[in-house]
PyMOL Python script that loads the backbone (N, CA, C, O; Angstrom):
from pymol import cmd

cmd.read_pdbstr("""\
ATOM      1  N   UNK A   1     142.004 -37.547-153.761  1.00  0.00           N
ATOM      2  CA  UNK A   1     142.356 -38.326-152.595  1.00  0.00           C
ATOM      3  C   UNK A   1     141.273 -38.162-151.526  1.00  0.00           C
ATOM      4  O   UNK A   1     140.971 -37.020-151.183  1.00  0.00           O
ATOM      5  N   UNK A   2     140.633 -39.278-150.946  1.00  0.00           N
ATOM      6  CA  UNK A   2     139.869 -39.472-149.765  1.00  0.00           C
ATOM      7  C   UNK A   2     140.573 -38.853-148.254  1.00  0.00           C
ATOM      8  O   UNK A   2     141.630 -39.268-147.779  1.00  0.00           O
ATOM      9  N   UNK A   3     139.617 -37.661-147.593  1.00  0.00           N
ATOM     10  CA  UNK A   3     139.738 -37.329-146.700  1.00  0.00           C
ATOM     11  C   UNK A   3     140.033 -38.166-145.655  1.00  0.00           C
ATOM     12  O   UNK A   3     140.041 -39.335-146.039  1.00  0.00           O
ATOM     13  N   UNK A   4     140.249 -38.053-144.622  1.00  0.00           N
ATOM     14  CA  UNK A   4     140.298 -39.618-143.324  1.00  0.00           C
ATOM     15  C   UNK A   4     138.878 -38.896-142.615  1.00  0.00           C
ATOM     16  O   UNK A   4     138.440 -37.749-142.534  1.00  0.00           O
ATOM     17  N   UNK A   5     138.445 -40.229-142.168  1.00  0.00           N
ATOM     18  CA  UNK A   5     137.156 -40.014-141.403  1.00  0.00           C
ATOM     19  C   UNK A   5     137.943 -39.440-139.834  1.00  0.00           C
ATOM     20  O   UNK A   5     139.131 -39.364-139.521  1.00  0.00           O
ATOM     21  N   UNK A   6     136.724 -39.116-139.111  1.00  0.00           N
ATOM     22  CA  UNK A   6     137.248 -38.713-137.900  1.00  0.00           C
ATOM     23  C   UNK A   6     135.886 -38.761-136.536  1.00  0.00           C
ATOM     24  O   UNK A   6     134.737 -38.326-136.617  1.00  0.00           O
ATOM     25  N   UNK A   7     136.446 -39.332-135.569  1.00  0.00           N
ATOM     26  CA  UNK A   7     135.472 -39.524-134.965  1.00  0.00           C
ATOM     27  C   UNK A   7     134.357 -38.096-134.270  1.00  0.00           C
ATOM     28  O   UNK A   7     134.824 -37.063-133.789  1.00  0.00           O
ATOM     29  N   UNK A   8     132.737 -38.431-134.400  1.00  0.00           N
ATOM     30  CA  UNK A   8     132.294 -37.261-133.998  1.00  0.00           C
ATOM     31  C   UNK A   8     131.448 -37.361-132.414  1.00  0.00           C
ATOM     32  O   UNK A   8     131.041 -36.404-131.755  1.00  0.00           O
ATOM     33  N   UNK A   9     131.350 -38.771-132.086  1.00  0.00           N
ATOM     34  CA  UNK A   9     130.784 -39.105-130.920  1.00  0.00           C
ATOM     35  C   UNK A   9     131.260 -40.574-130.443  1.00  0.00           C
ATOM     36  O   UNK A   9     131.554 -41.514-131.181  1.00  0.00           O
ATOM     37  N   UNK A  10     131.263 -40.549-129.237  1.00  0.00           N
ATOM     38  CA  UNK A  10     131.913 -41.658-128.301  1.00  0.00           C
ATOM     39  C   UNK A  10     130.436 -42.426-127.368  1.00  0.00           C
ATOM     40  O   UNK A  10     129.961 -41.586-126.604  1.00  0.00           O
ATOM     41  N   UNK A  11     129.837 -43.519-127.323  1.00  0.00           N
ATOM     42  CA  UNK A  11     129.246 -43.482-126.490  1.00  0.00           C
ATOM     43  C   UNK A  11     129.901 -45.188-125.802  1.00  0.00           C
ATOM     44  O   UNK A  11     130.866 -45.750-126.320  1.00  0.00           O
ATOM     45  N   UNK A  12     129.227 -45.696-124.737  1.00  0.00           N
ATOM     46  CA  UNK A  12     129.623 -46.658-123.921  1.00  0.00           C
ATOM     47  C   UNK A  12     128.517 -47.565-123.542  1.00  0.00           C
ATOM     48  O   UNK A  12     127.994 -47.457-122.433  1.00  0.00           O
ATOM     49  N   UNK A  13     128.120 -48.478-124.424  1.00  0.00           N
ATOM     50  CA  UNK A  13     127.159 -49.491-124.255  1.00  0.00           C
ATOM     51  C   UNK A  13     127.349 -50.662-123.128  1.00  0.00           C
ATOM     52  O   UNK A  13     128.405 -51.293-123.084  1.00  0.00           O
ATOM     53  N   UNK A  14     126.339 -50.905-122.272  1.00  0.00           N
ATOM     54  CA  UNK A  14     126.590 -51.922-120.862  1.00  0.00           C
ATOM     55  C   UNK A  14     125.575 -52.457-120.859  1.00  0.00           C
ATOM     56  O   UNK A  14     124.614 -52.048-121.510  1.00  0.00           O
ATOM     57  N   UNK A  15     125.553 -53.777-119.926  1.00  0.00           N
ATOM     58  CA  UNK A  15     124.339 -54.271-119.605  1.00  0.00           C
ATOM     59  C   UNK A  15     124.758 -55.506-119.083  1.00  0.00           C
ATOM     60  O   UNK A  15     125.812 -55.820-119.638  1.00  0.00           O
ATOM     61  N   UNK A  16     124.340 -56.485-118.125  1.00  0.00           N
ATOM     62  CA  UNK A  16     124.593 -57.194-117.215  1.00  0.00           C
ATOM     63  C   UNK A  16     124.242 -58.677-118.044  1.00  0.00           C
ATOM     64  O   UNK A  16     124.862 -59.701-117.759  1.00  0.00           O
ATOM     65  N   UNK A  17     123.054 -58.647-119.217  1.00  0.00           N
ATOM     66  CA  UNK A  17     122.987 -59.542-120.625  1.00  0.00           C
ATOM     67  C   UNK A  17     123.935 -59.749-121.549  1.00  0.00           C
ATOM     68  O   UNK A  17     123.211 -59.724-122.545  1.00  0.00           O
ATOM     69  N   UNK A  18     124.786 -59.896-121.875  1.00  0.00           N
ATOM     70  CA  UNK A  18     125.743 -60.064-123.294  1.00  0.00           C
ATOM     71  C   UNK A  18     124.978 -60.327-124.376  1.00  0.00           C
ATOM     72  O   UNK A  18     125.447 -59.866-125.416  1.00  0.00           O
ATOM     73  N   UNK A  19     123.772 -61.020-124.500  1.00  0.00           N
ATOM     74  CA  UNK A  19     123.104 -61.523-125.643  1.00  0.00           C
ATOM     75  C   UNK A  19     122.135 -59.633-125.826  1.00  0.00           C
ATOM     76  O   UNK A  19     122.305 -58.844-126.755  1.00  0.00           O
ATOM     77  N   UNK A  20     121.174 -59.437-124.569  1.00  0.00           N
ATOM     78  CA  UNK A  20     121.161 -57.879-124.455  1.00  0.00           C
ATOM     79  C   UNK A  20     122.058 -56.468-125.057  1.00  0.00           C
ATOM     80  O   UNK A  20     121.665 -55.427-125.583  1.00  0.00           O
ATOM     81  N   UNK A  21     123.000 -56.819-124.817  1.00  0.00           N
ATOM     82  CA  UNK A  21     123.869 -55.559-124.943  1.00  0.00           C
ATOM     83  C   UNK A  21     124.811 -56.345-126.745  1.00  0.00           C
ATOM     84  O   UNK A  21     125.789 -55.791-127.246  1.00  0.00           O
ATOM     85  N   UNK A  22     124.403 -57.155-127.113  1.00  0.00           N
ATOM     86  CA  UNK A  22     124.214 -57.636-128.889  1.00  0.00           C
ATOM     87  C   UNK A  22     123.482 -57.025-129.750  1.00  0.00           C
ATOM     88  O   UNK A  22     123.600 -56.535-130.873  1.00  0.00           O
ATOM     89  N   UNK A  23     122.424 -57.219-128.680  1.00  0.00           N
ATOM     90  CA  UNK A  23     121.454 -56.369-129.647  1.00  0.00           C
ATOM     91  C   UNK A  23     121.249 -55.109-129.879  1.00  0.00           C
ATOM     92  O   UNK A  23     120.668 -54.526-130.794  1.00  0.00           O
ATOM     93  N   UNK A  24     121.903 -54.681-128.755  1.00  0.00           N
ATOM     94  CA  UNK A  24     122.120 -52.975-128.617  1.00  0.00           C
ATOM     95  C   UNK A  24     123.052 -53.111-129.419  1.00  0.00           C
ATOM     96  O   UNK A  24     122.676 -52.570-130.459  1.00  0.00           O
ATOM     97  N   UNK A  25     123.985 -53.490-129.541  1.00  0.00           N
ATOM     98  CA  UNK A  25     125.247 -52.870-130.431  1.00  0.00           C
ATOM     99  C   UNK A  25     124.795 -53.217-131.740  1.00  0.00           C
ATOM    100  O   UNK A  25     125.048 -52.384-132.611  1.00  0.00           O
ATOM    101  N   UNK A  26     124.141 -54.325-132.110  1.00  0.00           N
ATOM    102  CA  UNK A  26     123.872 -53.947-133.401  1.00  0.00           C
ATOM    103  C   UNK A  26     122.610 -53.443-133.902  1.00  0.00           C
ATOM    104  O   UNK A  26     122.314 -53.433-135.097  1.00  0.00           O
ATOM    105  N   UNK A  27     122.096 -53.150-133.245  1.00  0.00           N
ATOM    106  CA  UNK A  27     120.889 -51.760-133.204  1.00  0.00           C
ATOM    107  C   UNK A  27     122.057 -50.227-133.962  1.00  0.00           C
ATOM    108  O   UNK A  27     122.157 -49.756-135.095  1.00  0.00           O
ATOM    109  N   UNK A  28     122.678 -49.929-132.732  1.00  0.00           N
ATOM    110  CA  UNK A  28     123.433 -48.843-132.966  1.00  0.00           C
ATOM    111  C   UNK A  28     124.491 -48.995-134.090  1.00  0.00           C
ATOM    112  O   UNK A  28     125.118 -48.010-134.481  1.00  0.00           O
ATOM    113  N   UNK A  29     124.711 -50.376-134.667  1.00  0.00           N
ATOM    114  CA  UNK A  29     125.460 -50.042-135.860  1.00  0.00           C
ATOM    115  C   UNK A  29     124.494 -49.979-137.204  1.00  0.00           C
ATOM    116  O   UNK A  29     125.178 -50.023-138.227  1.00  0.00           O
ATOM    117  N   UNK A  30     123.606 -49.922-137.358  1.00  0.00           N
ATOM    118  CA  UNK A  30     122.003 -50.109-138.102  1.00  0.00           C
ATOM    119  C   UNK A  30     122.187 -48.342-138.192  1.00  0.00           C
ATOM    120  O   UNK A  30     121.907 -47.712-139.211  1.00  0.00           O
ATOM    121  N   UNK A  31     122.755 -47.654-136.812  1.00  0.00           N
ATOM    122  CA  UNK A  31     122.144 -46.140-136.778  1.00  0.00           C
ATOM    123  C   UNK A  31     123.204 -45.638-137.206  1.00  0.00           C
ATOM    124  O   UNK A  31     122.991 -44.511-137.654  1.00  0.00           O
ATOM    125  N   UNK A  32     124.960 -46.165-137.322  1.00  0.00           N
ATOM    126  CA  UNK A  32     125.628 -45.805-137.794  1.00  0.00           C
ATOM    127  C   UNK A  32     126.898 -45.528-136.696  1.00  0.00           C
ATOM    128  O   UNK A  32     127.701 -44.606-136.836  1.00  0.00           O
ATOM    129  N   UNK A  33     126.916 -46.277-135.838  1.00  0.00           N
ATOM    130  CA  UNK A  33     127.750 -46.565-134.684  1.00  0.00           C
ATOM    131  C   UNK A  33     128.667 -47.407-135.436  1.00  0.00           C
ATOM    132  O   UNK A  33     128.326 -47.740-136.572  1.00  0.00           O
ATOM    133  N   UNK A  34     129.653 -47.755-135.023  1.00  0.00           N
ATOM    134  CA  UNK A  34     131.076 -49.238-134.982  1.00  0.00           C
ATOM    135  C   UNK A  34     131.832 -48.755-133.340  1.00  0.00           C
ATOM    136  O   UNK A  34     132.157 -47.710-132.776  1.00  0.00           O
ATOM    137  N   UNK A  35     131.850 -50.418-133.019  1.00  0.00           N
ATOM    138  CA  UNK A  35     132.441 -50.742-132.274  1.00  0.00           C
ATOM    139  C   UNK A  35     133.729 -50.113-131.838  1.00  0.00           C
ATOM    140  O   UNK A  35     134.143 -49.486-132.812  1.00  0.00           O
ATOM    141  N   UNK A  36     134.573 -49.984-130.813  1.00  0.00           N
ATOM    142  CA  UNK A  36     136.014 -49.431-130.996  1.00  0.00           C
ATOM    143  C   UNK A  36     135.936 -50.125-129.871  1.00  0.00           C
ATOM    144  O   UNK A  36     135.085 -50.308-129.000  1.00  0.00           O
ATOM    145  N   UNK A  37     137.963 -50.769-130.278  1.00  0.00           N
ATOM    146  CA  UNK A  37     138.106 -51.722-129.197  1.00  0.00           C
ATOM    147  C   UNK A  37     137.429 -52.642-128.863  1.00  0.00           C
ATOM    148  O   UNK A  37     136.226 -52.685-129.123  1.00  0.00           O
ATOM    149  N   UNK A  38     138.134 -53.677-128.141  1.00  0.00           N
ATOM    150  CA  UNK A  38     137.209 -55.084-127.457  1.00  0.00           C
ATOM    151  C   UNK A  38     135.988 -54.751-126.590  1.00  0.00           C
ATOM    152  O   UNK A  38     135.844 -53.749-125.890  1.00  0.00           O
ATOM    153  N   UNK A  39     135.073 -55.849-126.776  1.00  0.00           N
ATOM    154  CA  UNK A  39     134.318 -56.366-125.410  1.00  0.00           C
ATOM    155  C   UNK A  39     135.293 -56.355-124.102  1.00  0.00           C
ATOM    156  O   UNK A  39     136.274 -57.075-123.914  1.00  0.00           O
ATOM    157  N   UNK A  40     134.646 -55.130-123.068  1.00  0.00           N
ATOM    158  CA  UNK A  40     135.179 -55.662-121.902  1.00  0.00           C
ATOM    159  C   UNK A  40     134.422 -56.187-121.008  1.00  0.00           C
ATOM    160  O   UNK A  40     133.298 -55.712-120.846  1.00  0.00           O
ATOM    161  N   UNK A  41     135.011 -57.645-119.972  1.00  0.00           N
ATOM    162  CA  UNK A  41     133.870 -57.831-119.089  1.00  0.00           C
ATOM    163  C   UNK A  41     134.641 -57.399-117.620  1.00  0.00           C
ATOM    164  O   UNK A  41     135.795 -57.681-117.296  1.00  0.00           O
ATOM    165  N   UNK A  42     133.535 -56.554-116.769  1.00  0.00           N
ATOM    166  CA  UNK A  42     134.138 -56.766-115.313  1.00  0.00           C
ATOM    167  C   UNK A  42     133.450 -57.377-114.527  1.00  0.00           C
ATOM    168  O   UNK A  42     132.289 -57.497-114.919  1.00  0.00           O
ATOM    169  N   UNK A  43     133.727 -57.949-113.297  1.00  0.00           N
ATOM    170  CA  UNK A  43     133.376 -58.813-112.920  1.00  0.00           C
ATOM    171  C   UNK A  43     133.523 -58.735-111.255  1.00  0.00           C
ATOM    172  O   UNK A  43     134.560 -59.102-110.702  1.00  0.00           O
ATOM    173  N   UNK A  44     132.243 -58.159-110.434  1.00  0.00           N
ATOM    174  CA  UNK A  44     131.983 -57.908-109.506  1.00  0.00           C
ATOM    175  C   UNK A  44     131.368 -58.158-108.250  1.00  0.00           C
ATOM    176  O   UNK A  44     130.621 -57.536-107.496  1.00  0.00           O
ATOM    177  N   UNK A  45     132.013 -59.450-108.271  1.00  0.00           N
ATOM    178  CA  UNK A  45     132.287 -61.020-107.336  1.00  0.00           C
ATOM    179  C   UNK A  45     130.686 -61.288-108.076  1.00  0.00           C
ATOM    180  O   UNK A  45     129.596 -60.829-107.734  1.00  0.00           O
ATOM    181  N   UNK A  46     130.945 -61.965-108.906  1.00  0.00           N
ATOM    182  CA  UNK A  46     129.798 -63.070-109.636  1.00  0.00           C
ATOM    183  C   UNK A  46     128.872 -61.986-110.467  1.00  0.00           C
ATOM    184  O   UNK A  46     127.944 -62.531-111.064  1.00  0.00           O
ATOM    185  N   UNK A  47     128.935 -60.829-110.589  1.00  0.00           N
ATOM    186  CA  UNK A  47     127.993 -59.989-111.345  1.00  0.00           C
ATOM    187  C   UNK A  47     128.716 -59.445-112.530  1.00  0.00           C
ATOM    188  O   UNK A  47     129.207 -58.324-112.659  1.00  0.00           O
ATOM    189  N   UNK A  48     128.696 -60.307-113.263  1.00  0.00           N
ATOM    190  CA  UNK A  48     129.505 -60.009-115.039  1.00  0.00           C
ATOM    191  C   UNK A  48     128.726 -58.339-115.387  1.00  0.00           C
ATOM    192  O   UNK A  48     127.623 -58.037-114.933  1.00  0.00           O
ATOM    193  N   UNK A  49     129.293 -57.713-115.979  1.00  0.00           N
ATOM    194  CA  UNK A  49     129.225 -56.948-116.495  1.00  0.00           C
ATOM    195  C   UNK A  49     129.646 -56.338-118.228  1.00  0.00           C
ATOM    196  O   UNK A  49     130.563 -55.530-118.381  1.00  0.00           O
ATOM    197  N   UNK A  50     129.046 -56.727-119.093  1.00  0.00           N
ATOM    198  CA  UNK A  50     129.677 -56.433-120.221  1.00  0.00           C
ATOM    199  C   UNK A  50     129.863 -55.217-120.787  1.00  0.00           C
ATOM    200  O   UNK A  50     128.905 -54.615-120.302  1.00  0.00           O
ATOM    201  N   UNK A  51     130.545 -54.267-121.621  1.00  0.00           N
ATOM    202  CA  UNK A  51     130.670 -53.175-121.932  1.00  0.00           C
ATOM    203  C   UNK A  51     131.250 -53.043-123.234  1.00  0.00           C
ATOM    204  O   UNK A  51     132.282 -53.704-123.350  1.00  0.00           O
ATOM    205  N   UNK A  52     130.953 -52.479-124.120  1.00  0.00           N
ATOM    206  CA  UNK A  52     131.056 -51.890-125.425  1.00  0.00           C
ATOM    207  C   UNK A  52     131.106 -50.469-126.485  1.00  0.00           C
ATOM    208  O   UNK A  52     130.206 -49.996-127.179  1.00  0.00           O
ATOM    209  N   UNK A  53     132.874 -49.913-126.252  1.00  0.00           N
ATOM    210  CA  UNK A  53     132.549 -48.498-126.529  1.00  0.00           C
ATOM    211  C   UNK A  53     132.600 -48.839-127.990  1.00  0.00           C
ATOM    212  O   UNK A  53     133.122 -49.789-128.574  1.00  0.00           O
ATOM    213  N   UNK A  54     131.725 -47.515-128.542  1.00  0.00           N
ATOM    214  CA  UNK A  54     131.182 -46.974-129.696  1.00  0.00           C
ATOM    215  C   UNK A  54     131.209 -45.897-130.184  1.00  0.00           C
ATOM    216  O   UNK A  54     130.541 -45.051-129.588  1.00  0.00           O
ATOM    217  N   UNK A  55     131.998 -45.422-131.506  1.00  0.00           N
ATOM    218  CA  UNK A  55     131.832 -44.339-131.723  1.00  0.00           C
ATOM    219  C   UNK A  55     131.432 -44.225-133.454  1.00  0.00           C
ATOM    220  O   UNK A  55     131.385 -45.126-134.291  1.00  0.00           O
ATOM    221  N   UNK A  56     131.156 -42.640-133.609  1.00  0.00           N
ATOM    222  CA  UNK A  56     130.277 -42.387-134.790  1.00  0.00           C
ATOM    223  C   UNK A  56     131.504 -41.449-135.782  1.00  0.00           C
ATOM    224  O   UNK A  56     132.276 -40.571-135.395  1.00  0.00           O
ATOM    225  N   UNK A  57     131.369 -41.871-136.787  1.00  0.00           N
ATOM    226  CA  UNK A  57     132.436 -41.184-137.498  1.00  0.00           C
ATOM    227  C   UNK A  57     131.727 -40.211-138.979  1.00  0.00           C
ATOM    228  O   UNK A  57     130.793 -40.541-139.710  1.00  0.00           O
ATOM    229  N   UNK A  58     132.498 -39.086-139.021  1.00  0.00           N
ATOM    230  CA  UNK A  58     132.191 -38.443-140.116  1.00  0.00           C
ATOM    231  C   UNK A  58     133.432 -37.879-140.800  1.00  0.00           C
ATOM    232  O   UNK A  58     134.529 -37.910-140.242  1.00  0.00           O
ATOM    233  N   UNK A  59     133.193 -37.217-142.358  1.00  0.00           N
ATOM    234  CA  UNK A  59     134.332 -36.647-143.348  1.00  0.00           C
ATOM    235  C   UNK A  59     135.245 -35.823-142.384  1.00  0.00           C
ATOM    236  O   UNK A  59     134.817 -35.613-141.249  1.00  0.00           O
ATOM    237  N   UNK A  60     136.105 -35.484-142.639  1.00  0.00           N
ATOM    238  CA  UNK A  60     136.387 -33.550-142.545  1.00  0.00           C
ATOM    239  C   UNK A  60     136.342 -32.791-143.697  1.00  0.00           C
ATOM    240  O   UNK A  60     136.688 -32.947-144.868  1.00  0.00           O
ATOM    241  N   UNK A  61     135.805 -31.901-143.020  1.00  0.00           N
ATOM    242  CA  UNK A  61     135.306 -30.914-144.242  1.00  0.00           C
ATOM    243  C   UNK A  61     135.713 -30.336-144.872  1.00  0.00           C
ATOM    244  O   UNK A  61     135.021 -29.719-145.681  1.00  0.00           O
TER     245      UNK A  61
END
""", "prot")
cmd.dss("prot")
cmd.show_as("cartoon", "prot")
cmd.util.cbc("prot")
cmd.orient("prot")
């Protein structure tokens, strides 16, 4: 039987580009990142902000 993976790092990708912060995220899934949870945007009277948490998963041992 397969162990469950488990997360070993959290990080939080941003950038004021959406097409920018694309390419970051799939940069970092190339390195072995996935997404968790939605795209959030905030929005700080006309200054979009996009954001994308990420985390890295490994076995348990």
């Amino acid at each position: 039987m397969k162990t469950p993976a488990h997360v070993t790092d959290y990080k939080i990708f941003s950038d004021t580009d959406p097409v920018a912060l694309a390419q970051a995220v799939v940069s970092a899934i190339h390195d072995g990142w996935q997404p968790w949870g939605a795209l959030t945007v905030a929005d700080g009277q006309g200054d979009a902000r996009y954001s994308q948490a990420m985390v890295r998963y490994a076995e348990w041992a």
